[in-house]
KOLDRENBA-697698 format. One record per residue (C-alpha): residue in three letters; x, y, z. Coordinates in Angstrom, 3 decimals, padded with zeros to 6 digits. Layout:
<pt residuo="ALA" px="X" py="Y" pz="Z"/>
...
% end
This chain:
<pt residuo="UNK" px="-027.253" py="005.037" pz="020.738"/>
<pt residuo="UNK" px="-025.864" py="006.529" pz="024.026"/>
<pt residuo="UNK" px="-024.727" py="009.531" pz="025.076"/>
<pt residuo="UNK" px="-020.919" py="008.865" pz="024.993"/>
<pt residuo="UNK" px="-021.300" py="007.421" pz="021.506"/>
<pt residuo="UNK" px="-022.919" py="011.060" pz="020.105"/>
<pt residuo="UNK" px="-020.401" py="013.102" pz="022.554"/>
<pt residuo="UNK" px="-018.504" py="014.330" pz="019.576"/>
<pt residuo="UNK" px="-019.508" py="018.105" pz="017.704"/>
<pt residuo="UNK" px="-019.913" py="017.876" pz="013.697"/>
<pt residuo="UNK" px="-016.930" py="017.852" pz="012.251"/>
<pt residuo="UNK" px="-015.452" py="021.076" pz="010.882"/>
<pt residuo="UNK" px="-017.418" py="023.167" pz="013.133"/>
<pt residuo="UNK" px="-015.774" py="026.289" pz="014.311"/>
<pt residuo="UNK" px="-014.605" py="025.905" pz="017.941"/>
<pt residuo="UNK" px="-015.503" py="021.925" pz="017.515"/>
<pt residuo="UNK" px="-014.442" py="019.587" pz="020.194"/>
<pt residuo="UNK" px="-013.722" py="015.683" pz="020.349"/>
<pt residuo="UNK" px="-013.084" py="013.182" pz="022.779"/>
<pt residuo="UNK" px="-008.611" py="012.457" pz="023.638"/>
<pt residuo="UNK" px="-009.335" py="010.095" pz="026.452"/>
<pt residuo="UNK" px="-012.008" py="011.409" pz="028.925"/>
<pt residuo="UNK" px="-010.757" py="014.525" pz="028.200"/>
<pt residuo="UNK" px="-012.265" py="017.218" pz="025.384"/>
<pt residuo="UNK" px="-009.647" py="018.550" pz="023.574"/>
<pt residuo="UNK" px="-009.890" py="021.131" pz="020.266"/>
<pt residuo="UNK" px="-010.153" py="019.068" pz="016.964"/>
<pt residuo="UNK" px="-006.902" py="020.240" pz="015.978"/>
<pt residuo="UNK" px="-005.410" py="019.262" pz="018.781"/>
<pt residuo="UNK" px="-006.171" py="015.687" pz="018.967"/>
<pt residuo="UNK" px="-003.484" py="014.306" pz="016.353"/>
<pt residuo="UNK" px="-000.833" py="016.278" pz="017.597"/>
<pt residuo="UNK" px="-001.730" py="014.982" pz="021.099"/>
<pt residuo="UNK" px="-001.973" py="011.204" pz="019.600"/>
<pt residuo="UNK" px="001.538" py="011.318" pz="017.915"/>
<pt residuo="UNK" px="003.075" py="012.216" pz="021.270"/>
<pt residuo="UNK" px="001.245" py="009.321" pz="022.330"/>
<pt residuo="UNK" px="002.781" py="007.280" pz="019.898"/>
<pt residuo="UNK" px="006.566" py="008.883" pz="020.128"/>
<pt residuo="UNK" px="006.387" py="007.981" pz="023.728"/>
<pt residuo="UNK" px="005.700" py="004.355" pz="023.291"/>
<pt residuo="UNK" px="006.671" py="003.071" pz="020.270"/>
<pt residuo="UNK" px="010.344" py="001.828" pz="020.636"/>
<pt residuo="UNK" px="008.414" py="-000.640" pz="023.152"/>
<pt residuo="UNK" px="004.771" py="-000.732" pz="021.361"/>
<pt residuo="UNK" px="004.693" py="-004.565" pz="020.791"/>
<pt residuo="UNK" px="005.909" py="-005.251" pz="023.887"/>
<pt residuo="UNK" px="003.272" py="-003.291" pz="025.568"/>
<pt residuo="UNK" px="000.693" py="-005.053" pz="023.307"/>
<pt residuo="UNK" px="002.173" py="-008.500" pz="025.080"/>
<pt residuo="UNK" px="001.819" py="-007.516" pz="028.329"/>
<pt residuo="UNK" px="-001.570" py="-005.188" pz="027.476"/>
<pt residuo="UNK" px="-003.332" py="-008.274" pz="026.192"/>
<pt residuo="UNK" px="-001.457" py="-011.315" pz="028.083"/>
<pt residuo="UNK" px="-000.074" py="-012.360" pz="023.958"/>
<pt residuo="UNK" px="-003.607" py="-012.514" pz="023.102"/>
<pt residuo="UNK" px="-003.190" py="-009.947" pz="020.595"/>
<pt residuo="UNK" px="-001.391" py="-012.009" pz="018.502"/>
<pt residuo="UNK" px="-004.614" py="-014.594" pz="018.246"/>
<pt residuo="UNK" px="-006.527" py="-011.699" pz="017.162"/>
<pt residuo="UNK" px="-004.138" py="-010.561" pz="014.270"/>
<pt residuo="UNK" px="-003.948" py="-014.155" pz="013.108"/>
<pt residuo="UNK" px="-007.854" py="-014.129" pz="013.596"/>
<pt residuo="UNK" px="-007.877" py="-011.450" pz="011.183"/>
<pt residuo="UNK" px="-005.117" py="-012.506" pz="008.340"/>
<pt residuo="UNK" px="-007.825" py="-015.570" pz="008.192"/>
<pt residuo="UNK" px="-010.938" py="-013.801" pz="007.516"/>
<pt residuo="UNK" px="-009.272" py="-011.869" pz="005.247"/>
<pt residuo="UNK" px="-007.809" py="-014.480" pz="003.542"/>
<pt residuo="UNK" px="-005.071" py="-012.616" pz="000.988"/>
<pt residuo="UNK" px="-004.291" py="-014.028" pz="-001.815"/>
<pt residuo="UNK" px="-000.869" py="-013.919" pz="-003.774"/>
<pt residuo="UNK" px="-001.081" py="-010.861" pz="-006.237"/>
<pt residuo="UNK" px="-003.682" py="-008.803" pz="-003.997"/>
<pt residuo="UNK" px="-002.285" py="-004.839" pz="-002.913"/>
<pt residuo="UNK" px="-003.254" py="-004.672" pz="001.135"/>
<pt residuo="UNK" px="-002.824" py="-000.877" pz="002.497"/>
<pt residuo="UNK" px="-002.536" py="-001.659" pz="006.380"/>
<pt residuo="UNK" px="-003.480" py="001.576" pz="008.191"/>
<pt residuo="UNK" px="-001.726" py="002.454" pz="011.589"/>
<pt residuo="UNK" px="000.260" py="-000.602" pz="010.953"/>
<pt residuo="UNK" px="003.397" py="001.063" pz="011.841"/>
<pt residuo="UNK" px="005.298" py="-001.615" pz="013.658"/>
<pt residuo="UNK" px="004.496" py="-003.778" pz="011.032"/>
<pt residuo="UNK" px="003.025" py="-006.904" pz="013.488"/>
<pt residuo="UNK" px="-000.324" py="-007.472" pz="010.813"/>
<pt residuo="UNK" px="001.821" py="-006.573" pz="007.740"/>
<pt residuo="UNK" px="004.348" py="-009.296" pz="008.677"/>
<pt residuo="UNK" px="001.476" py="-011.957" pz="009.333"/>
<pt residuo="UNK" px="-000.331" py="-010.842" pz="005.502"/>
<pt residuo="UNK" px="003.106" py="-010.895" pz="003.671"/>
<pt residuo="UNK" px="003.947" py="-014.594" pz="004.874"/>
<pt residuo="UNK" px="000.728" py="-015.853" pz="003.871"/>
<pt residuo="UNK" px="000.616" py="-013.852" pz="000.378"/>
<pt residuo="UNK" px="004.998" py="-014.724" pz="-000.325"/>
<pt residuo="UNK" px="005.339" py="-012.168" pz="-002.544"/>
<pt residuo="UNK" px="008.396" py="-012.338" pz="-005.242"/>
<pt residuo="UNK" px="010.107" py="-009.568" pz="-006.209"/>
<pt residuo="UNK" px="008.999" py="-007.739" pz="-009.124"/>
<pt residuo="UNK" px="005.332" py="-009.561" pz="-008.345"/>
<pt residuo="UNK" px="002.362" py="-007.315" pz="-008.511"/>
<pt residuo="UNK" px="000.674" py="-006.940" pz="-005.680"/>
<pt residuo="UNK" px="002.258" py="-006.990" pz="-001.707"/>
<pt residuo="UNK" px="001.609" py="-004.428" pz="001.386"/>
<pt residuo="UNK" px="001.574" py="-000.583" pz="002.198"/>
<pt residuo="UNK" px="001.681" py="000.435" pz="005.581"/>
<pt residuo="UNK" px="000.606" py="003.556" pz="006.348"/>
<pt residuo="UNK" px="000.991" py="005.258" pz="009.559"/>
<pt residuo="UNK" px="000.854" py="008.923" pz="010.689"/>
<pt residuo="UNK" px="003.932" py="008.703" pz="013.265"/>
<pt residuo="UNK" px="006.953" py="007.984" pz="011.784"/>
<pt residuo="UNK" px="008.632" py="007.191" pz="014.755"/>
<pt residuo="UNK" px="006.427" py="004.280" pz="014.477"/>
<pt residuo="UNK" px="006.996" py="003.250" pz="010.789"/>
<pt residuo="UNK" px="011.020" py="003.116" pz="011.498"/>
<pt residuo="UNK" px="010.119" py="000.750" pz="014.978"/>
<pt residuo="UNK" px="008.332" py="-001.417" pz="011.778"/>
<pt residuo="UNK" px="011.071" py="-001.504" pz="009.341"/>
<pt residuo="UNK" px="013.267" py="-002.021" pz="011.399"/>
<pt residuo="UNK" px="011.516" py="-005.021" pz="012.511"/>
<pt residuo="UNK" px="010.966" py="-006.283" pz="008.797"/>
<pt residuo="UNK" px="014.753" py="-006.055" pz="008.272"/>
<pt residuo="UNK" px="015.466" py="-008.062" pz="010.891"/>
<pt residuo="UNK" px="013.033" py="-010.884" pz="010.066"/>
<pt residuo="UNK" px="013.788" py="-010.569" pz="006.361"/>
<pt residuo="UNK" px="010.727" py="-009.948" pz="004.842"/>
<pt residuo="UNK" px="011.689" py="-007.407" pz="002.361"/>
<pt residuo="UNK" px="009.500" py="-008.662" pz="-000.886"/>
<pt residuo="UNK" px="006.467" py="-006.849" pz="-001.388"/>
<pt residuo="UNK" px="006.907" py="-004.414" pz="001.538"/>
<pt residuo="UNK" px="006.145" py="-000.425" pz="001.596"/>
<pt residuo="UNK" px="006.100" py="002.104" pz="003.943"/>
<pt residuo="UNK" px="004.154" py="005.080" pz="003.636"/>
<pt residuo="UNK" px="004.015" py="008.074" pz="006.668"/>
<pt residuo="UNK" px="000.134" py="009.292" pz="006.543"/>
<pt residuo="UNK" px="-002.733" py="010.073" pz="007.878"/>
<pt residuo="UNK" px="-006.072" py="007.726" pz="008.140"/>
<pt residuo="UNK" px="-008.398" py="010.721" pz="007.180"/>
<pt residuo="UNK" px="-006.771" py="011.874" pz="004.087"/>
<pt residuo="UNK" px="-004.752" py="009.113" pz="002.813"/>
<pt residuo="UNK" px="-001.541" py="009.677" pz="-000.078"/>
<pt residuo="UNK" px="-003.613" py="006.884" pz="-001.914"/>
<pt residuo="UNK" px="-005.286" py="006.819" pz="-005.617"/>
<pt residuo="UNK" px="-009.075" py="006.336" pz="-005.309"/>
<pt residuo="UNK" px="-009.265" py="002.380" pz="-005.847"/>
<pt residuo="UNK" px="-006.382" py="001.654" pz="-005.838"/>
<pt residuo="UNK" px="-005.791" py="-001.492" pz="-002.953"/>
<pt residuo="UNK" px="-007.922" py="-004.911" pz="-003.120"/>
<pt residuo="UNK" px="-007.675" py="-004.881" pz="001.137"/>
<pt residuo="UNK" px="-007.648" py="-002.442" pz="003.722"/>
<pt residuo="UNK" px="-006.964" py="-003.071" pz="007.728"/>
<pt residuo="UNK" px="-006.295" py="-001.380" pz="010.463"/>
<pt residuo="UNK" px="-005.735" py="-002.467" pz="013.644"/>
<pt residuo="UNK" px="-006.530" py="-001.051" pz="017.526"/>
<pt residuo="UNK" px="-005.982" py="002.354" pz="015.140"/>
<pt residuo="UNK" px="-009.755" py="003.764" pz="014.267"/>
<pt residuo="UNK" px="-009.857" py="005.084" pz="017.565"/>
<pt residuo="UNK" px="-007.262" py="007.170" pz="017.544"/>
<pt residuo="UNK" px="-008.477" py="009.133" pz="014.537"/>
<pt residuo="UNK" px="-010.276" py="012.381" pz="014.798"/>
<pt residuo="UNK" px="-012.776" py="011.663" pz="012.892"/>
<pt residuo="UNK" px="-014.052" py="007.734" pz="012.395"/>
<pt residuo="UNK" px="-016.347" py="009.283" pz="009.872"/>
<pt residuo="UNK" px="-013.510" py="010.583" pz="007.488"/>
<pt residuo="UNK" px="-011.588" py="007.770" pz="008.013"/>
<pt residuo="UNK" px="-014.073" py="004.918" pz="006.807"/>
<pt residuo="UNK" px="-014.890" py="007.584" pz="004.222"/>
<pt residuo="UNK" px="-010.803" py="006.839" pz="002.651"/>
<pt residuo="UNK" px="-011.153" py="003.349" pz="003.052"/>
<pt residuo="UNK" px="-014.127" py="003.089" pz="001.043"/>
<pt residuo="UNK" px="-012.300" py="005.682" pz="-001.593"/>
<pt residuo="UNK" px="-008.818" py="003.243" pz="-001.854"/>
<pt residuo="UNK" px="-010.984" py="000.180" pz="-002.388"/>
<pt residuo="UNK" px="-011.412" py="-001.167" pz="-005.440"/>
<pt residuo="UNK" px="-015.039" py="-002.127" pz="-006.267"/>
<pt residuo="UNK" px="-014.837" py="-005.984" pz="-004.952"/>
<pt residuo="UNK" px="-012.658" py="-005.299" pz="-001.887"/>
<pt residuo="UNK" px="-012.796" py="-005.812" pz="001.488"/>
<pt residuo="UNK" px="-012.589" py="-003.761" pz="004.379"/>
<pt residuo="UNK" px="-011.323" py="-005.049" pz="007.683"/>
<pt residuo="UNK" px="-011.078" py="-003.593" pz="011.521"/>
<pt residuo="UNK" px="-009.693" py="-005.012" pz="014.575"/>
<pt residuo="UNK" px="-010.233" py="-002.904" pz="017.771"/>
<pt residuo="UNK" px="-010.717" py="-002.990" pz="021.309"/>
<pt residuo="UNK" px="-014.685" py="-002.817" pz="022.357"/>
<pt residuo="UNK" px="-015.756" py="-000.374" pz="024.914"/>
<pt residuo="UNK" px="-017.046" py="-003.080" pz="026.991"/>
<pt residuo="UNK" px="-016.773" py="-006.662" pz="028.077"/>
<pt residuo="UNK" px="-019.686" py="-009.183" pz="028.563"/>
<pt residuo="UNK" px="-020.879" py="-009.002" pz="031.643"/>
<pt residuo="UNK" px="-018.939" py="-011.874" pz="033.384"/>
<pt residuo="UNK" px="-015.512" py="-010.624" pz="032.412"/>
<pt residuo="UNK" px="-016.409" py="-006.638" pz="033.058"/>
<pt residuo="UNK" px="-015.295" py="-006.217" pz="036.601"/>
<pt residuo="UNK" px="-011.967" py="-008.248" pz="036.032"/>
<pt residuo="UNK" px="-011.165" py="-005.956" pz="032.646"/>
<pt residuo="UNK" px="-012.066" py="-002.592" pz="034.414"/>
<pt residuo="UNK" px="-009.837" py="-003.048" pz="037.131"/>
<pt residuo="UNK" px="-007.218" py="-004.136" pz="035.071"/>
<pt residuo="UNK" px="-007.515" py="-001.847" pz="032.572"/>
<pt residuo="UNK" px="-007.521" py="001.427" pz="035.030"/>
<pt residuo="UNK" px="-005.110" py="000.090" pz="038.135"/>
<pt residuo="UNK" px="-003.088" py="-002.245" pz="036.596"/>
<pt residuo="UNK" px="-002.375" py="-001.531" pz="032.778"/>
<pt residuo="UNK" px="-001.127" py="002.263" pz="033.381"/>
<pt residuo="UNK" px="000.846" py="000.980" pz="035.861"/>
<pt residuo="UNK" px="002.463" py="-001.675" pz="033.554"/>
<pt residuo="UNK" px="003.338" py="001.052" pz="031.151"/>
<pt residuo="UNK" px="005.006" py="003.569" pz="033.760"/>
<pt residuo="UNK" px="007.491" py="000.427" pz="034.507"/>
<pt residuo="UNK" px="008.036" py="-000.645" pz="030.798"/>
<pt residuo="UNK" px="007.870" py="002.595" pz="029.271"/>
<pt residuo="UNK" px="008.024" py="005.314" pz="031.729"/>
<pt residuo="UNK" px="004.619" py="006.991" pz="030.258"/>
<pt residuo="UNK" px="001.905" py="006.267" pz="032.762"/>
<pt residuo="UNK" px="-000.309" py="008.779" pz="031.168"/>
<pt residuo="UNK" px="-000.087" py="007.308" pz="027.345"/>
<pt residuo="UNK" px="-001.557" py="003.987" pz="028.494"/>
<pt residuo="UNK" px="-004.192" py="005.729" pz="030.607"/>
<pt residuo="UNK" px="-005.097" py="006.994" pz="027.647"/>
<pt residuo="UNK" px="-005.044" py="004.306" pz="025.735"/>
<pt residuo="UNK" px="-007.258" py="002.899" pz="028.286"/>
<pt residuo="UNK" px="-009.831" py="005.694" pz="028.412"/>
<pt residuo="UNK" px="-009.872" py="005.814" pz="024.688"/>
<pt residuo="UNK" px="-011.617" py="002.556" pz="024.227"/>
<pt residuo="UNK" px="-013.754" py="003.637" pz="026.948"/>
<pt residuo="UNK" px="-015.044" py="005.986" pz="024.283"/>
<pt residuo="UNK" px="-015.016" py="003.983" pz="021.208"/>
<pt residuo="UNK" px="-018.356" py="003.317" pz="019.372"/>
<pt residuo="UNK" px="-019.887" py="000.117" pz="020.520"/>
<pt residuo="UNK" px="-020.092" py="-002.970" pz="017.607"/>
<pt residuo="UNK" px="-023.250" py="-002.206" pz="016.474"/>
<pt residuo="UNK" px="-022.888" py="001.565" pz="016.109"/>
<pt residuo="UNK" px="-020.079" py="001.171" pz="014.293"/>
<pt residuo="UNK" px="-021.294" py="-000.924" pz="012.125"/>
<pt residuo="UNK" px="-023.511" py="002.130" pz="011.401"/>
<pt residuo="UNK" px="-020.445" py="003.872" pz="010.791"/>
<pt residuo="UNK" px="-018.956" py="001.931" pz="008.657"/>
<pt residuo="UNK" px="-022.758" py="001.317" pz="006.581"/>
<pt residuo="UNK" px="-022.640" py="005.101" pz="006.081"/>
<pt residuo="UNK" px="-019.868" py="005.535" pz="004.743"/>
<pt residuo="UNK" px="-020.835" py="003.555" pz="001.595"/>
<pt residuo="UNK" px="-019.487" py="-000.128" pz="002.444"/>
<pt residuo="UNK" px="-021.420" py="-002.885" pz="002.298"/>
<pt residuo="UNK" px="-022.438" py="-006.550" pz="003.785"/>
<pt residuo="UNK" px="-020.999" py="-005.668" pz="007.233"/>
<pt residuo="UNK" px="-020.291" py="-007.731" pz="009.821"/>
<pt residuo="UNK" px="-018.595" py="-008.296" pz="013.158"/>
<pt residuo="UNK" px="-016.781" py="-010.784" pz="015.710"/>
<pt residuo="UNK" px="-016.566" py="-010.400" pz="019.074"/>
<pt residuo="UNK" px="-013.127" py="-011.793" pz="020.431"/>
<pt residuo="UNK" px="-012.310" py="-012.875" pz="024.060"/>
<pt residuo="UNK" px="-015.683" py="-012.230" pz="026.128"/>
<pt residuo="UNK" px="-015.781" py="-008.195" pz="023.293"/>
<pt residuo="UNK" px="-012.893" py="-007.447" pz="024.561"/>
<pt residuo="UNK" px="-012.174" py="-007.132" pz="021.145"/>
<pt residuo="UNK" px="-013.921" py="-007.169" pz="017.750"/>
<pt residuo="UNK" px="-013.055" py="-007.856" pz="013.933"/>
<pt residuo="UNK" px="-015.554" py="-005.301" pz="011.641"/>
<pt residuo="UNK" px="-015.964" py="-006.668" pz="008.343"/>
<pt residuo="UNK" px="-017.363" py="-005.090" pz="004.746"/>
<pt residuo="UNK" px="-017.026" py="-004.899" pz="001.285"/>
<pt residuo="UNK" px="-016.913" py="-002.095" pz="-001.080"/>
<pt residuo="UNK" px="-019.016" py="-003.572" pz="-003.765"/>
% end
């Protein structure tokens, strides 16, 4: 394990520190810091995510409704799904009825986000089977086992701590259910590396200072997957925190990666 992926104080410590970016910023303040983030960006997120990831985003998502492979009936609680883009995917390929058990919770700690989401949702017309819940990853407004699925998507690294967060997902699932996480990887193969690093520090902030006007919330974005745990240490992670059979894909040259376990 290297050095950046241990960076981070024990949690809880008096005068404890973690990672926003390259920067080390008090615990407390990193999810204050992240929401602004969020606030910033959101009324142009999934346009961002286009242009971020030249559409290939959207391969990924669908990449990840398959392996989880929801079935009609099944409760999915998509974390930091605010704008809605992996609940809308799940929802068509479950077709939940009214009044039908079962259906989607997405649960986001930026509201600002979850109204960019619903808003969304109304306009499509997927209505059926649809919640929307404002909360945080690390203590989640869930009952212990409670969902058959849990997701989250390009969201784990913007908790404060991963730890805490895998901890909830393992606490919502039900004993049989599955755990899944898409997020970017800290680094490319080899071949691709140069390419993605001078994209994602030149070009990508500059993309979101013209789209967005917030050049430093994509440079963040950036630097944060920079810091992210590599596959195999967070597969640690997630082993830790009491889920089981763990696995992962790496998408697009690990670019990205799909985490998968089960809370058996």
């Amino acid at each position: 394990m290297s050095e950046k992926e241990t960076s981070q104080d024990q949690p809880g410590e008096p005068g404890a520190e973690t990672d926003f970016g390259f920067r080390r910023v008090p615990e407390e303040a990193k999810s204050p810091l992240v929401r602004a983030v969020f606030d910033s960006v959101a009324p142009r997120y999934d346009l961002m995510n286009d242009l971020m990831s030249g559409g290939i985003h959207r391969r990924w998502k669908d990449e990840l409704v398959a392996w989880l492979a929801p079935r009609s009936g099944q409760t999915l609680l998509d974390v930091a799904g605010g704008t809605g883009d992996i609940a809308g995917r799940v929802l068509k390929r479950m077709n939940p009825q009214p009044h039908q058990a079962g259906g989607v919770i997405v649960c986001d700690v930026n509201q600002q986000m979850l109204e960019v989401g619903r808003a969304r949702m109304i306009d499509e017309g997927i209505l059926a089977g649809l919640e929307w819940l404002c909360g945080d990853a690390e203590a989640l407004p869930i009952a212990d086992r409670s969902v058959d699925l849990y997701t989250i998507g390009f969201g784990l690294r913007n908790v404060t701590h991963i730890e805490r967060a895998l901890a909830e997902a393992r606490r919502v699932l039900r004993p049989g259910g599955r755990f899944l996480c898409l997020e970017f990887a800290p680094a490319a193969a080899p071949w691709l590396a140069p390419a993605y690093d001078f994209y994602s520090f030149h070009v990508l902030p500059l993309i979101g200072r013209v789209v967005t006007g917030d050049r430093d919330a994509y440079t963040y974005l950036v630097e944060s997957i920079r810091r992210f745990p590599s596959q195999t240490v967070l597969c640690d992670l997630i082993e830790a925190a009491g889920l089981e059979r763990v696995r992962f894909r790496n998408l697009t040259g690990g670019v990205a990666a799909l985490h998968s376990a089960w809370r058996l």
